[in-house]
C-alpha positions as CSV (number, residue, x, y, z in Angstrom):
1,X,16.9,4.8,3.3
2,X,16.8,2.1,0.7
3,X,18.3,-1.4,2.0
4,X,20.4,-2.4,-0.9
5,X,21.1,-6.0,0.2
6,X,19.6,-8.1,2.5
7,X,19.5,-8.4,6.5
8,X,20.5,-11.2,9.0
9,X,18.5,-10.6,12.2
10,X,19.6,-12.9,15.8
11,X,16.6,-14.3,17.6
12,X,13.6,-12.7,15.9
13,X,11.2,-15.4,16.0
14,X,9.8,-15.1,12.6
15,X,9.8,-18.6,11.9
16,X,13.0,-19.8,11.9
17,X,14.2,-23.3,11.9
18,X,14.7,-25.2,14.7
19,X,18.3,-24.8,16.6
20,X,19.0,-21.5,14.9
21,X,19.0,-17.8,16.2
22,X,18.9,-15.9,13.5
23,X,16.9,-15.5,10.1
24,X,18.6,-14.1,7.1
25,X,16.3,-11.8,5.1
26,X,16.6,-10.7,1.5
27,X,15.5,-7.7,-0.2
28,X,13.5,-8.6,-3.5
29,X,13.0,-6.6,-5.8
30,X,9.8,-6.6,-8.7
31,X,9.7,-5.1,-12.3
32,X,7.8,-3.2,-14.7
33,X,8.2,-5.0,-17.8
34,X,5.1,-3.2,-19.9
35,X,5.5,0.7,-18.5
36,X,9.4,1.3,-20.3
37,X,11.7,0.2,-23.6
38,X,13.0,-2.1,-20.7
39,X,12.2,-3.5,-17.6
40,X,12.7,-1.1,-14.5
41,X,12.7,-1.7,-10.3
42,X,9.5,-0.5,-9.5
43,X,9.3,-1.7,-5.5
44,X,11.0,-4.0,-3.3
45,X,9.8,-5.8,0.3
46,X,12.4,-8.1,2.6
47,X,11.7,-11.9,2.7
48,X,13.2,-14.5,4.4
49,X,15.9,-16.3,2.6
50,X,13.9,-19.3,0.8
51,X,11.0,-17.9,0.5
52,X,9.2,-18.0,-3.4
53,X,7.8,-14.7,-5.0
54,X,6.2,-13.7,-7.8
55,X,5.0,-10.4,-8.9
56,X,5.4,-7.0,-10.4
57,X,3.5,-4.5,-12.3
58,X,0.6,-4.7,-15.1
59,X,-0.3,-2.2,-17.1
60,X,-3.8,-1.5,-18.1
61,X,-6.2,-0.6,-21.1
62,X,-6.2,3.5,-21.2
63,X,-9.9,3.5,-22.1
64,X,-11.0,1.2,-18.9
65,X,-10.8,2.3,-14.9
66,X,-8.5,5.0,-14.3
67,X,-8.2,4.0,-10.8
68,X,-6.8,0.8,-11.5
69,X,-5.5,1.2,-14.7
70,X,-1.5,0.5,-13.1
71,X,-1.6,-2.5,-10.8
72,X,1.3,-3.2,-8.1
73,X,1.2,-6.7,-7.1
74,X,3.1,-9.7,-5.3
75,X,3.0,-13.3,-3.9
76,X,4.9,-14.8,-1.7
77,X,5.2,-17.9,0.3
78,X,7.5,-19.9,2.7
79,X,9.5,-23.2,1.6
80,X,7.1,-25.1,2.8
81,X,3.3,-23.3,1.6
82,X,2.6,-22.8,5.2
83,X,2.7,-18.9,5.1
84,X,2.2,-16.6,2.4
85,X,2.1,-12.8,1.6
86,X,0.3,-11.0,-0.8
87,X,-0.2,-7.6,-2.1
88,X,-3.6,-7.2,-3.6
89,X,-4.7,-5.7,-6.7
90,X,-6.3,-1.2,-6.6
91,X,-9.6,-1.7,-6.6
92,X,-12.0,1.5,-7.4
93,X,-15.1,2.0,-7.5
94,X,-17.7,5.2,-8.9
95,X,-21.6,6.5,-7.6
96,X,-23.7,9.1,-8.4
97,X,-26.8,10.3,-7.1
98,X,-27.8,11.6,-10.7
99,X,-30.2,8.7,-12.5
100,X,-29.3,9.6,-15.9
101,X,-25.5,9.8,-15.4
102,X,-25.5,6.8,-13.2
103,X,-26.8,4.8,-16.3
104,X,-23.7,6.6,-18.4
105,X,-21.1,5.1,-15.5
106,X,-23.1,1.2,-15.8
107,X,-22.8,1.4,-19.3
108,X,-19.2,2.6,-18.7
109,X,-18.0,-0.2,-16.2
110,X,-19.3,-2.8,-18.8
111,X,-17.2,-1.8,-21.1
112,X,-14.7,-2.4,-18.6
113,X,-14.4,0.9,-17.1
114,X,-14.6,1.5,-12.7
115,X,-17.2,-0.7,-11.1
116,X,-20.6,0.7,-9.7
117,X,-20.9,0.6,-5.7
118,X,-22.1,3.1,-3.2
119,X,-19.5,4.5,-0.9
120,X,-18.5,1.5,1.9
121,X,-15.8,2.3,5.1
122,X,-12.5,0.2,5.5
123,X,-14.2,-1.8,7.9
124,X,-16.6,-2.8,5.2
125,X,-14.5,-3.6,2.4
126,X,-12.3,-6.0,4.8
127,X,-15.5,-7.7,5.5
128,X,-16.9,-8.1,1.9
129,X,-13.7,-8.8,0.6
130,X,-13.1,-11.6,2.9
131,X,-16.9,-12.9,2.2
132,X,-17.3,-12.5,-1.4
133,X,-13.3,-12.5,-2.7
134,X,-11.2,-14.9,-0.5
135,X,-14.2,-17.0,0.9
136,X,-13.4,-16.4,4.4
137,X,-14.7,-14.6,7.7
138,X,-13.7,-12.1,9.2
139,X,-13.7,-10.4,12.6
140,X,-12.0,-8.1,14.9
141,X,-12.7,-5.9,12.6
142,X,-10.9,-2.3,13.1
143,X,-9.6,0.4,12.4
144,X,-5.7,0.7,11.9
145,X,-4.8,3.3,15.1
146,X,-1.2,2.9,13.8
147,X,-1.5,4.4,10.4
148,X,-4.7,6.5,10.6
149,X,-2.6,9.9,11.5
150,X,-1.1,9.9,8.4
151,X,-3.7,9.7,6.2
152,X,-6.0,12.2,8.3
153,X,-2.7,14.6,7.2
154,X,-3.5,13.7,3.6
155,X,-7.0,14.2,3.7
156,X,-6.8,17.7,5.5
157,X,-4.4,18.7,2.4
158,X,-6.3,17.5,-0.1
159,X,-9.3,19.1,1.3
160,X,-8.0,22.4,1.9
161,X,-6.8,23.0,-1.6
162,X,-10.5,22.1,-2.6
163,X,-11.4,24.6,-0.2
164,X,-9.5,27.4,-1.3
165,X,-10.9,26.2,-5.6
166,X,-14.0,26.9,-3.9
167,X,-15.3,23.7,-5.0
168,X,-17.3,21.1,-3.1
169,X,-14.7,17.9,-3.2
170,X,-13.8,16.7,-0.1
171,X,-11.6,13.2,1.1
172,X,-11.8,10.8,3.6
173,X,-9.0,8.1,4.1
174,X,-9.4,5.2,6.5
175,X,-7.1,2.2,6.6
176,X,-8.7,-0.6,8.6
177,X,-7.3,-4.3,9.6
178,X,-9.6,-7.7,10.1
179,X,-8.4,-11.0,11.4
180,X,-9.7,-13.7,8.3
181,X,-10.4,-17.3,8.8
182,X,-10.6,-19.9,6.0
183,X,-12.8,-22.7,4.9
184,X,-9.6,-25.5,5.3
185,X,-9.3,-23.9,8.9
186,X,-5.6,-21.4,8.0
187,X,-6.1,-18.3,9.3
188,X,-5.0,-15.2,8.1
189,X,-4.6,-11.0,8.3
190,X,-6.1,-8.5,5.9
191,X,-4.7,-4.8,6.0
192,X,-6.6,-2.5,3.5
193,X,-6.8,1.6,2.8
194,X,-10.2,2.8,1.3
195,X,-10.1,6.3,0.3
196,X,-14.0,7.8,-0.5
197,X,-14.1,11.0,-2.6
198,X,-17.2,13.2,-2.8
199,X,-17.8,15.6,-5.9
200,X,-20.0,18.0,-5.4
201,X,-21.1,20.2,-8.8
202,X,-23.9,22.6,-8.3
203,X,-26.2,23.6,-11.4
204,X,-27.6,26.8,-12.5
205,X,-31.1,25.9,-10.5
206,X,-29.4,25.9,-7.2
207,X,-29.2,21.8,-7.3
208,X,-26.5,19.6,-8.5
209,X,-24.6,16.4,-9.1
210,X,-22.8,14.5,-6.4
211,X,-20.5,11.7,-7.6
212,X,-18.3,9.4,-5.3
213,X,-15.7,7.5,-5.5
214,X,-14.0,4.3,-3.4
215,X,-10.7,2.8,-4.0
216,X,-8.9,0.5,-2.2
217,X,-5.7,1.7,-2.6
218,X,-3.5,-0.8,-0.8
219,X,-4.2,-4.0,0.9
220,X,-1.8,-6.6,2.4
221,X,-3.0,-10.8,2.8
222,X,-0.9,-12.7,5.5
223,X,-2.0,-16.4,5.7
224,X,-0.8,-19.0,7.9
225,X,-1.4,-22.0,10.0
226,X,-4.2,-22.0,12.7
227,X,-2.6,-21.1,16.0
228,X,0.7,-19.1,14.6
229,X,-0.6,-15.6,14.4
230,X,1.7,-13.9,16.5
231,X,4.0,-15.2,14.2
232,X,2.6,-14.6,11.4
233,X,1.4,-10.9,12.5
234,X,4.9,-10.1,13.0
235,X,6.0,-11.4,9.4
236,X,3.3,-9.3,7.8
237,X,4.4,-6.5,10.2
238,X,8.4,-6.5,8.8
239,X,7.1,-7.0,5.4
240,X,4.9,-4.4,5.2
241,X,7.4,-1.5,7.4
242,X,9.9,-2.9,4.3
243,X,7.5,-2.0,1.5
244,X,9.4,0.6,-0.9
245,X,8.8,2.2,-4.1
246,X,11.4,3.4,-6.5
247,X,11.2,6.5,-6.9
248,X,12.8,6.9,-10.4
249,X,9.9,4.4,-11.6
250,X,7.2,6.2,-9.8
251,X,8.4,9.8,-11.1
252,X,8.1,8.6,-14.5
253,X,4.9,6.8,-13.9
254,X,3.5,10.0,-13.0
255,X,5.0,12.0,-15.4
256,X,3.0,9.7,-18.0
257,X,-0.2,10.0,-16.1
258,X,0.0,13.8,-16.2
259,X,0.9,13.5,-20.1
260,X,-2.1,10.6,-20.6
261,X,-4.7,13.2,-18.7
262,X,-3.7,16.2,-20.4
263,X,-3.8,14.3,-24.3
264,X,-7.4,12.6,-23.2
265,X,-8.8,16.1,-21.9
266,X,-7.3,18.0,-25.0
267,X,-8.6,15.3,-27.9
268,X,-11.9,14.4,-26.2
269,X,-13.6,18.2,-25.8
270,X,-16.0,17.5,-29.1
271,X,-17.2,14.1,-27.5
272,X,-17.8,15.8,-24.0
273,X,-19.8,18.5,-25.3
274,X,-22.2,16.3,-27.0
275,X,-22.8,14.2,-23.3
276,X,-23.8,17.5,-21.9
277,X,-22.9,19.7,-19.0
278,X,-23.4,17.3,-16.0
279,X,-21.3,14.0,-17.9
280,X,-18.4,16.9,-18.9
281,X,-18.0,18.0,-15.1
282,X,-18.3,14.8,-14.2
283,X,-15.5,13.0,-16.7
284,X,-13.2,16.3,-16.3
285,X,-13.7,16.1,-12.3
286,X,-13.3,12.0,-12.0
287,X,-9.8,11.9,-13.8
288,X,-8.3,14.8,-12.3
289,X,-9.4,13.6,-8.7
290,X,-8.8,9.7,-9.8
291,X,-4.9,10.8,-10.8
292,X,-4.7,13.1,-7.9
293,X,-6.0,10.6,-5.3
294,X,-3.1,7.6,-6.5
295,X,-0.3,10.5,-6.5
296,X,-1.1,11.6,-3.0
297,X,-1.6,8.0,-1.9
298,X,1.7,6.8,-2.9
299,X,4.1,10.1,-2.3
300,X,3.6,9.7,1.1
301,X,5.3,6.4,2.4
302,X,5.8,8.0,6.0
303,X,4.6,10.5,8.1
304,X,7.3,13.5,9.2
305,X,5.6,13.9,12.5
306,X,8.1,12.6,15.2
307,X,4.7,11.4,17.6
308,X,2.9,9.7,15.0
309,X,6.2,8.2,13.5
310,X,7.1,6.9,17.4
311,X,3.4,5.4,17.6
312,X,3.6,3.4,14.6
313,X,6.7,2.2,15.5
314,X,5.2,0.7,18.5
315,X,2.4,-0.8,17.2
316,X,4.8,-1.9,14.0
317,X,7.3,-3.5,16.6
318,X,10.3,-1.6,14.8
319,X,12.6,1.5,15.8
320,X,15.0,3.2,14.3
321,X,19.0,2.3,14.5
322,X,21.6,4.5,12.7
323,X,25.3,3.8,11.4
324,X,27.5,6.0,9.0
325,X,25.2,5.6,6.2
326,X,22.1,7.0,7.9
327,X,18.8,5.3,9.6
328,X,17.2,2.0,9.5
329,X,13.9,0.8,10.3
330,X,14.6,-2.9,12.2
331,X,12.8,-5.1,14.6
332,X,11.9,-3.9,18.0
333,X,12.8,-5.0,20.9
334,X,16.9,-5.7,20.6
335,X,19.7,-4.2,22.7
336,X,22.2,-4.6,20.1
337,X,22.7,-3.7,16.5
338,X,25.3,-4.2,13.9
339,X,25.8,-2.6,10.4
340,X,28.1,-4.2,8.1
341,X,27.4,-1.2,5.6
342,X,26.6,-3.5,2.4
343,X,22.4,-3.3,3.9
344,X,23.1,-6.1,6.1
345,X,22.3,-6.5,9.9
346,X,22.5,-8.0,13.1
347,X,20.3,-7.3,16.2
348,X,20.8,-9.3,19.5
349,X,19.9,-9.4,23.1
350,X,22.8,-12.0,24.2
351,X,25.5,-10.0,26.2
352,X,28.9,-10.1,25.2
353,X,27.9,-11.3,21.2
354,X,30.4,-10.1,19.1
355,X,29.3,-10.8,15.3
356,X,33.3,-9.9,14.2
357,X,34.3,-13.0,16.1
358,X,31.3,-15.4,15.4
359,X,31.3,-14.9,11.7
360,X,35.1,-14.1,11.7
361,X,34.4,-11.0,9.5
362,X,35.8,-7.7,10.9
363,X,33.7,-5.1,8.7
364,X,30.4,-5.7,11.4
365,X,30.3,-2.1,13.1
366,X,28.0,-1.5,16.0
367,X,25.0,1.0,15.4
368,X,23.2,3.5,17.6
369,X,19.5,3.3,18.4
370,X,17.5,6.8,17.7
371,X,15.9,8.5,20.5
C-alpha cells in the first residue's frame, strides 16, 4: 500500500523534541525530470516533519556503464545537521579472466564505461567503501539476516532459468550492514546489496571466457551524533521499510531499457563481428544480464513468504496494522493504532487515549494489528 500523506506516530522515540509524544512524518516524494516530456514521481520515503531533502533521478550517457546508467538518489538531514540520510548512487563493476578482452573492458571504462574490479562480497564493499569513499571505519561488519531470504529467492530464479538455457550464468546476492565511524567522531550505518554475476562462455577447444560482474545495487548512509545510534538505527530502519517506487515510472523505465537494448543489439551487429567471437558473446551476454539483474533487483520490494516477511519485521521493528483501505507497515511495538484514512496515523501505548477527543477530530478510526 502506498501512503498518500503523511503519518503522526505517539511516543516513537525517533528524535523528537523535548515535552512532546509524538513525531509527525511526511511522505516525500522525488522526480524524474530527464527520463519524460515532464517530470514524473519516481519514489518516495517518510521523513520527519522539518527535515531538508534533496534528490531524484539522473539519467546517464547511453554509450557509458549500463549498470549505472539510471541513478536513484536522495539526501536528507534533520533541522539541525545532526542526522542525515542518504541513498547512494548504483555502482557496477566488470572482470574477465580473458587478457585480451580484459584490455577491451579497461579501454572501455576509460571511456567512461563500468569500472574494472575483481568480484568483492557485501562485507567487502561496506569496508572499502567506508575506507576509500566516506573516509571512515568500519566494523561490525555483517551480513543483513533480515533481508538475505529474499534475495537467496531471487538468485535461485534467476539461476534456474540459466539452467534450463543451458548456459553457465549463475547469481549470487548478498546484502550486508557495517557500523561507520568518522574522522570528526559522528558515527554512522551503512546498508548495501552487492549482486556478483558469473558468465561462463565455452569455446570450440573445450576452454572458454568467464566474465563477472559486481553492482551495488542499493545502499543506505545513516549519520548521526556519537552515542545516538539506537536512535539513529531506528530512523534509518523506518526510512528504509518506507522506501517505494512508483510503479508507473518504473514500468516505463523498463519498457525503455528493453527498447534501448533491443535498438543497440539490432544497429551494432557489423561492429561486433569485427571484435570477434569472445568480445560479441561477451557485449551480447553483459547487457542482457546487466538489464536483467536491475529489473529483478527492483521488482521485488518484498518477499511473499509469510516467515521471512514476519522475520524482517522483527529485526525491522515494524508490523503490520490494517483499516478499510488495507495494510500498513508502522513501528513495532504499540498496542494501539489509528487510521484517519487520508495516510495518516496514530500508534500509542497510553491506555484510555482517544485521538477523536485529543485532536477534537472525529474521522480517527481504530485499526487492527495482523496476525
Amino acid at each position: 500500500m502506498l501512503l498518500r500523506l503523511g503519518m503522526v506516530f505517539c511516543a516513537l522515540g525517533l528524535g523528537g523534541a523535548s515535552g512532546q509524544d509524538y513525531l509527525h512524518v511526511n511522505r516525500v516524494r522525488f522526480l524524474d525530470r530527464m527520463g519524460f516530456d515532464r517530470p514524473v514521481e519516481s519514489f518516495s520515503v517518510l521523513l520527519p516533519k522539518g527535515w531538508q531533502a534533496d534528490g531524484g533521478v539522473r539519467w546517464g550517457n547511453v554509450g557509458g556503464c549500463r549498470g549505472e546508467f539510471i541513478q536513484s538518489t536522495m539526501k536528507a538531514s534533520s533541522p539541525d545537521g545532526a542526522m542525515q540520510f542518504e541513498i547512494l548512487p548504483v555502482r557496477s563493476f566488470n572482470w574477465t579472466d580473458d587478457r585480451m578482452l580484459l584490455q577491451t573492458m579497461m579501454a572501455g571504462a576509460q571511456a567512461g564505461g563500468c569500472q574494472i574490479n575483481q568480484p568483492f562480497s557485501a562485507e567487502q564493499f561496506v569496508d572499502g567503501f567506508s575506507r576509500k569513499d566516506l573516509r571512515a571505519k568500519a566494523s561490525n561488519i555483517r551480513v543483513d539476516d533480515a533481508r538475505r531470504p529474499g534475495m537467496h529467492a531471487m538468485d535461485e530464479q534467476y539461476n534456474q532459468v540459466a539452467r534450463q538455457n543451458g548456459g553457465g550464468d549463475s547469481m549470487h546476492t548478498v546484502p550486508a550492514v557495517g557500523d561507520v565511524t568518522f574522522a570528526d567522531g559522528t558515527e554512522g550505518i551503512l546498508s548495501v546489496v552487492v549482486i556478483n554475476t558469473t558468465m561462463r562462455k565455452p569455446n570450440y577447444v573445450g576452454g572458454g571466457t568467464t566474465t563477472m560482474t559486481s553492482t551495488m545495487a542499493i545502499s543506505f548512509l545513516m549519520r548521526f551524533p556519537a552515542g545516538r545510534r539506537p536512535e539513529g538505527s531506528r530512523m534509518m530502519n523506518m526510512i528504509m521499510m518506507s522506501h517505494r517506487v512508483n510503479p508507473v515510472w518504473k514500468s516505463n523505465k523498463e519498457r525503455y531499457m528493453t527498447q534501448l537494448g533491443n535498438i543497440e543489439h539490432q544497429g551494432s551487429m557489423d561492429r561486433i563481428r569485427l571484435m570477434g567471437e569472445q568480445a560479441r558473446e561477451y557485449a551480447r551476454a553483459q547487457s542482457a544480464a546487466s538489464d536483467q539483474r536491475m529489473r529483478d533487483w527492483e521488482s521485488r520490494q518484498a518477499s511473499g513468504d509469510r516467515q521471512h516477511k514476519s522475520f524482517v519485521q522483527a529485526i525491522r521493528e515494524v508490523e503490520t496494522w490494517r483499516d478499510g483501505s488495507g495494510g500498513v507497515e508502522l513501528s513495532a511495538g504499540y498496542s494501539q493504532a489509528w487510521s484517519r484514512g487520508d495516510g495518516s496515523y496514530i500508534l500509542s501505548n497510553k491506555p484510555g487515549f482517544d485521538p477523536s477527543s485529543v485532536f477534537q477530530d472525529q474521522q480517527w478510526k481504530p485499526m487492527q494489528r495482523e496476525r
